[in-house]
TORKOL-4160 file (C-alpha; in steps of 0.2 Angstrom, whole numbers, padded with zeros to 4 digits, m for minus):
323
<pt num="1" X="0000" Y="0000" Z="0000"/>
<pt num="2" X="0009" Y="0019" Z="m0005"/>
<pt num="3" X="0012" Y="0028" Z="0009"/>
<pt num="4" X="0001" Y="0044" Z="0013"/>
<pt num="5" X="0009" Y="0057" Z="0020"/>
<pt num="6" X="m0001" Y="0070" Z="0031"/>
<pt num="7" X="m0002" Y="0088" Z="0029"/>
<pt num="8" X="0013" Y="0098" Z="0039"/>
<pt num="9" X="0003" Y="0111" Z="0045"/>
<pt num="10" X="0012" Y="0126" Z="0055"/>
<pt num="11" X="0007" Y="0143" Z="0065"/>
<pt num="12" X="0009" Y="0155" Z="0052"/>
<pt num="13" X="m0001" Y="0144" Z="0041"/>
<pt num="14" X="m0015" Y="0143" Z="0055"/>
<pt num="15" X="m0015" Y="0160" Z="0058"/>
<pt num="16" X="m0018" Y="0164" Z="0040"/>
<pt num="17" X="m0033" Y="0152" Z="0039"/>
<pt num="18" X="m0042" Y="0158" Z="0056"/>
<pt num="19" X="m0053" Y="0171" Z="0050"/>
<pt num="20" X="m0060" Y="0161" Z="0037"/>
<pt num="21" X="m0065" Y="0147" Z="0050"/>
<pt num="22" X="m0082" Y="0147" Z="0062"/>
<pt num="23" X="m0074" Y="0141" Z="0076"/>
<pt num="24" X="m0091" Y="0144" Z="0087"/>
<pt num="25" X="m0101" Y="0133" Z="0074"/>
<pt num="26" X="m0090" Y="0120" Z="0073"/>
<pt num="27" X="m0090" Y="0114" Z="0090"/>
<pt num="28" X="m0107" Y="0119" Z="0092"/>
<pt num="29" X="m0109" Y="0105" Z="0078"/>
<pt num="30" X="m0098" Y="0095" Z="0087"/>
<pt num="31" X="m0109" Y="0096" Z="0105"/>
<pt num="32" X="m0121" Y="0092" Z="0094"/>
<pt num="33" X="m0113" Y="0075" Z="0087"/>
<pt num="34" X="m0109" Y="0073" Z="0105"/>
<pt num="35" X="m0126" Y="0071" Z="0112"/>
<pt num="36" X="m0133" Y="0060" Z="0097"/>
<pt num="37" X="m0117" Y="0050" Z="0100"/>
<pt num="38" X="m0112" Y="0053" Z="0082"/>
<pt num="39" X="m0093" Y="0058" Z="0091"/>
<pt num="40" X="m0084" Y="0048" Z="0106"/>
<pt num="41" X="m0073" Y="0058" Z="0117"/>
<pt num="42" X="m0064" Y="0047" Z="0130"/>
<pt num="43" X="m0055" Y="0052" Z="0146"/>
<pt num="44" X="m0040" Y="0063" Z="0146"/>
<pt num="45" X="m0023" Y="0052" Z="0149"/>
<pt num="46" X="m0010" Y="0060" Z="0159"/>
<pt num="47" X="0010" Y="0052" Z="0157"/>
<pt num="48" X="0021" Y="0057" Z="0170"/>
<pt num="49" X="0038" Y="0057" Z="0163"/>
<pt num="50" X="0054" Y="0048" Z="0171"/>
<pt num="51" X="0063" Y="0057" Z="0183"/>
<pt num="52" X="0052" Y="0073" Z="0186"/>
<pt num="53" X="0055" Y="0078" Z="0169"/>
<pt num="54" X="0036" Y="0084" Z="0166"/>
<pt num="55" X="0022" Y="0077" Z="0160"/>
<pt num="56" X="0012" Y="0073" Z="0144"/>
<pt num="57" X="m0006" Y="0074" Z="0140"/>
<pt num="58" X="m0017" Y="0067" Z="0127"/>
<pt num="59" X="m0032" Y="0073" Z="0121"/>
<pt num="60" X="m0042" Y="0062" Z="0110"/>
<pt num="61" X="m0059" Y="0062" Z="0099"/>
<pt num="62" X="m0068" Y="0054" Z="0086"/>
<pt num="63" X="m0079" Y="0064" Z="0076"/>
<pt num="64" X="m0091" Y="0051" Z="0067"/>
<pt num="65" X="m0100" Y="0065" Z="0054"/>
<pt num="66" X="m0082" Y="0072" Z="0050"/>
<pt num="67" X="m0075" Y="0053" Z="0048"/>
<pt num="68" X="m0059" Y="0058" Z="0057"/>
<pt num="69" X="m0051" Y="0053" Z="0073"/>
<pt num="70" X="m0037" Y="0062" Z="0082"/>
<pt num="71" X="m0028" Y="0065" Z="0097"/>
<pt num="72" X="m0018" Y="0080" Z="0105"/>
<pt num="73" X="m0003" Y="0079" Z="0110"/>
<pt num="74" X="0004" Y="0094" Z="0124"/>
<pt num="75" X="0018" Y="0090" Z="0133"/>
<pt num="76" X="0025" Y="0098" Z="0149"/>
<pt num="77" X="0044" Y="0097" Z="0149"/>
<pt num="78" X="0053" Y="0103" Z="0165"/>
<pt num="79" X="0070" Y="0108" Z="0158"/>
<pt num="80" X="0079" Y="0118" Z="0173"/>
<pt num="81" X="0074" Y="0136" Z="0166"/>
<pt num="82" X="0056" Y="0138" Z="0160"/>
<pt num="83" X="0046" Y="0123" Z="0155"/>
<pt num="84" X="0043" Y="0120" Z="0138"/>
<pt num="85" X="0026" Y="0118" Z="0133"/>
<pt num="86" X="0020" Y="0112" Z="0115"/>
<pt num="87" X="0005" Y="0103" Z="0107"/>
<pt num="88" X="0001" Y="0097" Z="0091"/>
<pt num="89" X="m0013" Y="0088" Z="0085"/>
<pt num="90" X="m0015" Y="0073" Z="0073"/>
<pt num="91" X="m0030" Y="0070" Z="0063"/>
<pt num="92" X="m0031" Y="0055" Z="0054"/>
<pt num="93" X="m0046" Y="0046" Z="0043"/>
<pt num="94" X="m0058" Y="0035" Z="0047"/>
<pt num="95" X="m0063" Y="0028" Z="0030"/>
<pt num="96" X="m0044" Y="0025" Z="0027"/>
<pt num="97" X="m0034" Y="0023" Z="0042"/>
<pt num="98" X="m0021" Y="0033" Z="0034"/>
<pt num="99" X="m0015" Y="0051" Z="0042"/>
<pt num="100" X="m0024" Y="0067" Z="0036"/>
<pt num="101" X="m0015" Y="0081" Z="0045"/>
<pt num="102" X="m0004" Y="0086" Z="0059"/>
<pt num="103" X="m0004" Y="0104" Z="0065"/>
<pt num="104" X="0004" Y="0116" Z="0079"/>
<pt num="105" X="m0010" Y="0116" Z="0089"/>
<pt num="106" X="m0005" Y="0132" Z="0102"/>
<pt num="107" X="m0016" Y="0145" Z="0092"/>
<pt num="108" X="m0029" Y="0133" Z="0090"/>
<pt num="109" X="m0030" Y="0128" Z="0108"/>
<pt num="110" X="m0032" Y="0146" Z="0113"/>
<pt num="111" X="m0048" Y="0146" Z="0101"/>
<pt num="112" X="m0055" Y="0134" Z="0106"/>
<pt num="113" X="m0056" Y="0136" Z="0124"/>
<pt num="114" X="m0064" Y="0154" Z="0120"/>
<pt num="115" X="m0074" Y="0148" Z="0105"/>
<pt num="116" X="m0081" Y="0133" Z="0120"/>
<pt num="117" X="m0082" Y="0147" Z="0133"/>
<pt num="118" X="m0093" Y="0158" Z="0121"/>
<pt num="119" X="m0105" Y="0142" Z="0116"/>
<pt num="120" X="m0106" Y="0140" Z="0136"/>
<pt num="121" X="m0111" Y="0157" Z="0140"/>
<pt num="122" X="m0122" Y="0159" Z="0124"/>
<pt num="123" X="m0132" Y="0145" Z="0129"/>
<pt num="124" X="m0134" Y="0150" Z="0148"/>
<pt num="125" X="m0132" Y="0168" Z="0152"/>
<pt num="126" X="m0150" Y="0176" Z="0152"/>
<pt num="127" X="m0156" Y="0184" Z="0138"/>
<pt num="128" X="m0157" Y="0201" Z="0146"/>
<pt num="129" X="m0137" Y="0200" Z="0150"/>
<pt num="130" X="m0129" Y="0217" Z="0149"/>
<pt num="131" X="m0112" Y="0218" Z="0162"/>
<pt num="132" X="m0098" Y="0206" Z="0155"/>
<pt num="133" X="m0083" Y="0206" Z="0165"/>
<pt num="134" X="m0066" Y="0196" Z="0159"/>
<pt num="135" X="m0053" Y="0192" Z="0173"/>
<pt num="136" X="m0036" Y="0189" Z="0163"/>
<pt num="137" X="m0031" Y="0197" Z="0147"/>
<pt num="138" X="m0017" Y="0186" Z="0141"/>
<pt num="139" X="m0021" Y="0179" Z="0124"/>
<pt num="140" X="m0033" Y="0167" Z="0131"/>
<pt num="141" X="m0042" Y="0180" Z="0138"/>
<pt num="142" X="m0043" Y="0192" Z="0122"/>
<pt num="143" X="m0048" Y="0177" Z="0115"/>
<pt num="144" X="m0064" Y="0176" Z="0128"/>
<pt num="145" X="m0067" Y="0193" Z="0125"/>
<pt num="146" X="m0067" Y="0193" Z="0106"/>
<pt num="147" X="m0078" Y="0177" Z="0107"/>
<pt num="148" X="m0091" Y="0184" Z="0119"/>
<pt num="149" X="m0094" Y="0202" Z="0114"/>
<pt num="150" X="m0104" Y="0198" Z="0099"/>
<pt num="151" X="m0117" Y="0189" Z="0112"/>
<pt num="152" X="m0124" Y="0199" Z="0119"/>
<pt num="153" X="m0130" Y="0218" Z="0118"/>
<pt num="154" X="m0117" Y="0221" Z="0133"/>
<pt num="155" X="m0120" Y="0239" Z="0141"/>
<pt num="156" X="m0103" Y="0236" Z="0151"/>
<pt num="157" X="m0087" Y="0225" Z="0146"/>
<pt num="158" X="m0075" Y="0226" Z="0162"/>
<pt num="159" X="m0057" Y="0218" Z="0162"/>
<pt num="160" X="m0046" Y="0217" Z="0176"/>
<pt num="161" X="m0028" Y="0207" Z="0176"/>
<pt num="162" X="m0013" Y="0212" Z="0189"/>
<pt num="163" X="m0005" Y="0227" Z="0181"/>
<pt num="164" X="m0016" Y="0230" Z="0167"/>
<pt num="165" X="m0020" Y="0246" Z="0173"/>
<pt num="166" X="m0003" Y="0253" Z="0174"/>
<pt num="167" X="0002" Y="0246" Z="0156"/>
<pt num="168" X="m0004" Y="0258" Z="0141"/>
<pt num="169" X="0004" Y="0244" Z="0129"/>
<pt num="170" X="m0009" Y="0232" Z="0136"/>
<pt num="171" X="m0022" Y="0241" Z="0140"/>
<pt num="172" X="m0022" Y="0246" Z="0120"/>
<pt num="173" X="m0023" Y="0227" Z="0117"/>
<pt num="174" X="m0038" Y="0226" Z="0126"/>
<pt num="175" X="m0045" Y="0238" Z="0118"/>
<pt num="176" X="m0039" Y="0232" Z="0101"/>
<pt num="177" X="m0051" Y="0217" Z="0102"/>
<pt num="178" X="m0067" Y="0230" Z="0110"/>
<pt num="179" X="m0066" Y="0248" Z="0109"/>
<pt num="180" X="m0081" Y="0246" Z="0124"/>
<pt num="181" X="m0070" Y="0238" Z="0137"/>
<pt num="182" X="m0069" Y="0246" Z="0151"/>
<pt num="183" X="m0050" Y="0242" Z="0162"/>
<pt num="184" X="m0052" Y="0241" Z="0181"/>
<pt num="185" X="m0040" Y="0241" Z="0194"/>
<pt num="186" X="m0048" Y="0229" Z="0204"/>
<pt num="187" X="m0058" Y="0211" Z="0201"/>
<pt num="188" X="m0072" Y="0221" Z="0215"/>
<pt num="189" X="m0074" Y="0233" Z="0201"/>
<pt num="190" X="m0072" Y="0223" Z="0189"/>
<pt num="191" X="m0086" Y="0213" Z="0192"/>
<pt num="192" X="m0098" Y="0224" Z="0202"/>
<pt num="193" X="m0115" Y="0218" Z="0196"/>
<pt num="194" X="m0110" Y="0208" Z="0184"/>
<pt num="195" X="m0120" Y="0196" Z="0174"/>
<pt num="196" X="m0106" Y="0185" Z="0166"/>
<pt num="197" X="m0089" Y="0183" Z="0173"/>
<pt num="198" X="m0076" Y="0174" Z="0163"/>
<pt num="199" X="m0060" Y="0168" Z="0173"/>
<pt num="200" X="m0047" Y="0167" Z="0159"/>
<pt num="201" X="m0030" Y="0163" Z="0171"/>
<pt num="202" X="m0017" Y="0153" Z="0170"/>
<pt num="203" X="m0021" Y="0151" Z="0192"/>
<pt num="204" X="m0019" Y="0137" Z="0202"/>
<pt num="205" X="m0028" Y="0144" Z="0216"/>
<pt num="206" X="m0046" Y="0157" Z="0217"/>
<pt num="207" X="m0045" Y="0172" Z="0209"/>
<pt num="208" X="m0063" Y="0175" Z="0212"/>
<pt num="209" X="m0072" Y="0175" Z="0229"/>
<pt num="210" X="m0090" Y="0172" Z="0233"/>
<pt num="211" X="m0091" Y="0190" Z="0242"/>
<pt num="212" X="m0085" Y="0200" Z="0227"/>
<pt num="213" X="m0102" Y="0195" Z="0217"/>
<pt num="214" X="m0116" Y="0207" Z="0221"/>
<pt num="215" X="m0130" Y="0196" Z="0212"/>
<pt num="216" X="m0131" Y="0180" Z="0203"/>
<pt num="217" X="m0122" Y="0179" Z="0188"/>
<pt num="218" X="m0113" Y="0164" Z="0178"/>
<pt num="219" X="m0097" Y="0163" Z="0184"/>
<pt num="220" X="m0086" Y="0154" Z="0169"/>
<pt num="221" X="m0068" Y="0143" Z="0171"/>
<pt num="222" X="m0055" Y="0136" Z="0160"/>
<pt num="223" X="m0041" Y="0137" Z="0176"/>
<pt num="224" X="m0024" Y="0127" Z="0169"/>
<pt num="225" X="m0016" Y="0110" Z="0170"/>
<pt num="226" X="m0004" Y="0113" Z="0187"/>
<pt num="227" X="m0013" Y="0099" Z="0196"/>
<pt num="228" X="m0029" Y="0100" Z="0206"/>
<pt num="229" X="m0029" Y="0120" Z="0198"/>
<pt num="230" X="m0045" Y="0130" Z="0202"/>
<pt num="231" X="m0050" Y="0150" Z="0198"/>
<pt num="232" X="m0065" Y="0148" Z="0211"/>
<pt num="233" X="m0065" Y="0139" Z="0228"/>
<pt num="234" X="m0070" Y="0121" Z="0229"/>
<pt num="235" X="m0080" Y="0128" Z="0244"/>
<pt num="236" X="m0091" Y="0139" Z="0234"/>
<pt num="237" X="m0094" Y="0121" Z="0223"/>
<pt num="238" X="m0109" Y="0116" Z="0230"/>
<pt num="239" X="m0118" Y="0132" Z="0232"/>
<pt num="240" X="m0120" Y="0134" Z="0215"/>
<pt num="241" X="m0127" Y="0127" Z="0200"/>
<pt num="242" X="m0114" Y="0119" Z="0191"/>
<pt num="243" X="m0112" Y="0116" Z="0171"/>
<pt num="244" X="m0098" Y="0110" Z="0163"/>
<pt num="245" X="m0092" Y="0105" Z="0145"/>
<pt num="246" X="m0093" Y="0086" Z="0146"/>
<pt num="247" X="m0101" Y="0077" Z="0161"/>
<pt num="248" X="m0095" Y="0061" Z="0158"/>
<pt num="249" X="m0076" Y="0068" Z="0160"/>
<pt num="250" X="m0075" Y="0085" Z="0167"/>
<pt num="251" X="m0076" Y="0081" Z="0184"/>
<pt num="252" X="m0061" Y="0068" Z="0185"/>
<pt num="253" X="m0050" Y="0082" Z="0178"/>
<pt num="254" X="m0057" Y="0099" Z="0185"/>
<pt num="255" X="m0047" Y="0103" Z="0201"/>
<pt num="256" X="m0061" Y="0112" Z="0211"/>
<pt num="257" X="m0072" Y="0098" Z="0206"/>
<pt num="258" X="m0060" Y="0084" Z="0213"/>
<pt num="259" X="m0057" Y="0096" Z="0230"/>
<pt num="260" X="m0078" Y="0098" Z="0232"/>
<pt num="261" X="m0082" Y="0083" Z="0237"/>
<pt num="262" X="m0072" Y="0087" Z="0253"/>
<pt num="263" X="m0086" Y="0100" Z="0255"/>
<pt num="264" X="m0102" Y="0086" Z="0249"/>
<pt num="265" X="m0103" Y="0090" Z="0233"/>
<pt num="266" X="m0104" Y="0075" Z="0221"/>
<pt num="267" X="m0102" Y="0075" Z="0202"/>
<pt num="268" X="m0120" Y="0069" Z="0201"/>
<pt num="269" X="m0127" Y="0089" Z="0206"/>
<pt num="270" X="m0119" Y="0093" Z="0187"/>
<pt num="271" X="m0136" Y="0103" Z="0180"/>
<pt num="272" X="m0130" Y="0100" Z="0164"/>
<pt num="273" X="m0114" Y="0098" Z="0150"/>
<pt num="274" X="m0114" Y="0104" Z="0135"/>
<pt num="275" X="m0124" Y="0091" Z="0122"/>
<pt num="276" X="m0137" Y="0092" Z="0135"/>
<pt num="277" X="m0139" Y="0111" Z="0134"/>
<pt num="278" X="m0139" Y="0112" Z="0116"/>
<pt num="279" X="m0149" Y="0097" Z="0113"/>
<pt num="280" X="m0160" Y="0104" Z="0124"/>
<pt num="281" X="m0161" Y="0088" Z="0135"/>
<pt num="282" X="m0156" Y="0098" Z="0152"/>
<pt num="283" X="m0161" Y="0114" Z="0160"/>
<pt num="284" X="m0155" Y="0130" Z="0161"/>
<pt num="285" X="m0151" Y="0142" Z="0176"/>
<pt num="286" X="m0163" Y="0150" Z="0186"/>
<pt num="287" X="m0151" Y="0163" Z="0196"/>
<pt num="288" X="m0158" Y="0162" Z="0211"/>
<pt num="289" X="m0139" Y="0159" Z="0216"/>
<pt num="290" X="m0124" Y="0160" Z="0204"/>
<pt num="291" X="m0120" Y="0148" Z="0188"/>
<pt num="292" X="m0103" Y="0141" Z="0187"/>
<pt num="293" X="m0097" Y="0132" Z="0169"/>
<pt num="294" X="m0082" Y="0124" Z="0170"/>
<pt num="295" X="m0073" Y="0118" Z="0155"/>
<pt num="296" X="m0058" Y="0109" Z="0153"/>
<pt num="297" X="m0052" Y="0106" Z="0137"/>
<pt num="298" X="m0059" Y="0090" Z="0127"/>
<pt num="299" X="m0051" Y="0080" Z="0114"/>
<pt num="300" X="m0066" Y="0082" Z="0103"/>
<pt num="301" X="m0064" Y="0102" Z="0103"/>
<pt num="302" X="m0048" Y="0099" Z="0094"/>
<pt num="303" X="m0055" Y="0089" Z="0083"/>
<pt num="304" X="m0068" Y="0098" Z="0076"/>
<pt num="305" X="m0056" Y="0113" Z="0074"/>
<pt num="306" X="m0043" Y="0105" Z="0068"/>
<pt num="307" X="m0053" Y="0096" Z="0056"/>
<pt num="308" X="m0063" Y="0113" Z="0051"/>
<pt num="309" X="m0046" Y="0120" Z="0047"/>
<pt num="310" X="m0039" Y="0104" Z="0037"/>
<pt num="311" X="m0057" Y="0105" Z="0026"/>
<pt num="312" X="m0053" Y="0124" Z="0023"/>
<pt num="313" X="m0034" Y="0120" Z="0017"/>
<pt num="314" X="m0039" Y="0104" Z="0006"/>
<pt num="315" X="m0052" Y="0116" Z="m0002"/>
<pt num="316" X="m0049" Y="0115" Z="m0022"/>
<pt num="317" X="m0046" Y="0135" Z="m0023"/>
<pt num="318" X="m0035" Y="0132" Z="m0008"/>
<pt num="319" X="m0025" Y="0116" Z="m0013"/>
<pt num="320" X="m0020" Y="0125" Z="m0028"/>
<pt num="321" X="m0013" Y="0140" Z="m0020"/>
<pt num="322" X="m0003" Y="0129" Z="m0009"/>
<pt num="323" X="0004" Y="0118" Z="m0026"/>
C-alpha cells in the first residue's frame, strides 16, 4: 500500500486560515454530534515522565460525521529554566486509516477554549445580560473577549488582570479586540454587578471569591493543567449550580471539582454539559444563586477545529494556491 503522507501544518499557516474558520459553529456542531453519540470523546490520559522531567497529556476524539479521529498531543517538559510547553494535533481518517493532518496546535488551543467558553455562556447567560466582566487578558483572555462580545447587547465590558491598569501597551490590546471595554483596577470593580464573569487565568488557586459577586451571575472557568488547579473555591462548589463542558469527563480532571467533594458536593449535582444544553435535554439556570461552567479542554474540541481548518486548506481553490 503507497504511503500517505499527512499535511505539515504550521502557526503562520493557522493563523492565515483563522478568519476564514467558524470556530463557534464548529463545536457547536460537534456538542451536537456529541449528544446524538455521532462523536466519542474518551478520558484525558495523563503520562508522567521519568525522573520529574514533566508530563504529557493526550487529548483524543472521534468525530463520526467528520469521519476523522485524532488525538492532542501537549507536553509539559521541565528543563531547569522555563518549561517548555508544545502541542500538536494529529488528525487521521476514518474511512482509510491513513494520516490526514498534523498541526501546531497552540493557536488553535487558545480558540478553542474561548470559541467553547462563548458556546457556554451563549447557551446560559439570560437573555437580558448586559455587564460582561473578563478576569485575565493574556491571549486566552482576548480570546474570551473577542468570542463573547458579539453575544450579547453588553452595556458594560470590564477587564481586570494584575497590572493592566498601569500598562498603556496592554491596556491598548484590550481595547484592540473591543473599543467598549472598560479596564479596572480591581476584580471588586471589575465585576460589580455583573451578569457574566469569565476567569481566563493561568491560576492554580481562586482568583474570584464568593463576596465580590453582588448578584447571581454565571461565573465561567477554564483554570490550567498545574494539578488539582481552580479559579473559584472548591468551597463555593456546592452552592451553586454547576455546568460543565462534558459530564461524563469533566469532573475527574477539573481541580475544584476533585477538592468539592471534601465540602459534599458530588459529580451527580452537574445541572447540565454541553450536548445536553444544546440538545436541549437539560435545564438552564434560574439565578436564584450563581451559575458556574467549567470547562476543561476535550479532545473532541480539537478535533472539530482541527478538522474545520484541514477541510478549509484541502479546499480546491486552496489546494492549488498551496501547489
Amino acid at each position: 500500500m503507497k504511503a500517505v503522507l499527512p499535511l505539515i501544518v504550521d502557526e503562520q499557516t493557522i493563523r492565515d486560515a483563522l478568519p476564514a474558520i467558524d470556530v463557534k459553529a464548529a463545536l457547536t456542531a460537534m456538542f451536537r454530534a456529541l449528544a446524538a453519540e455521532q462523536a466519542v470523546q474518551p478520558p484525558q490520559t495523563l503520562t508522567l515522565l521519568p525522573n520529574d522531567a514533566g508530563d504529557f497529556i493526550t487529548y483524543l476524539g472521534a468525530l463520526g460525521d467528520g469521519k476523522a479521529f485524532g488525538a492532542k498531543l501537549s507536553p509539559y517538559l521541565v528543563t531547569g529554566g522555563k518549561p517548555i510547553v508544545t502541542a500538536w494535533t494529529a488528525l487521521m481518517s476514518m474511512e482509510t486509516g491513513h494520516p490526514l493532518m498534523l498541526c501546531d496546535a497552540a493557536l488553535l488551543t487558545t480558540e478553542r477554549t474561548a470559541a467553547t467558553t462563548a458556546v457556554a455562556v451563549d447557551a446560559l447567560a439570560r437573555g437580558e445580560a448586559r455587564r460582561l466582566a473578563v478576569i485575565g487578558t493574556g491571549a486566552v483572555g482576548l480570546a474570551h473577549l473577542r468570542y463573547a462580545a458579539p453575544l450579547r447587547q453588553w452595556a458594560s465590558i470590564r477587564v481586570f488582570s494584575p497590572g493592566l491598569s498601569d500598562s498603556e501597551a496592554k491596556c491598548a490590546a484590550v481595547r484592540a479586540v473591543d473599543a467598549r471595554a472598560q479596564i479596572c483596577a480591581t476584580i471588586e470593580a471589575c465585576v460589580e454587578d455583573a451578569d457574566v464573569v469569565m476567569l481566563c487565568t493561568s491560576s492554580g488557586q481562586p482568583v474570584l471569591m464568593r463576596e465580590s459577586l453582588t448578584k447571581p451571575a454565571l461565573v465561567t472557568s477554564i483554570s490550567t493543567n498545574v494539578a488539582n488547579a481552580h479559579e473559584i473555591s472548591p468551597a463555593w462548589v456546592p452552592e451553586m449550580d454547576v455546568y460543565c463542558d462534558y459530564r461524563k469527563t469533566t469532573p475527574a480532571s477539573a481541580g475544584e471539582m476533585k477538592l468539592a467533594a471534601q465540602h459534599g458536593w458530588s459529580a451527580q449535582s452537574i445541572k447540565g454539559d454541553l450536548p445536553a444544553l444544546l440538545s436541549g435535554t437539560c435545564g438552564k439556570p434560574a439565578y436564584e444563586r450563581h451559575a458556574f461552567f467549567r470547562s476543561i479542554g476535550l479532545g473532541l474540541e480539537d478535533i472539530a477545529i482541527a478538522h474545520a481548518l484541514y477541510r478549509h486548506l484541502t479546499e480546491p481553490s486552496r489546494a492549488q494556491s498551496l501547489q
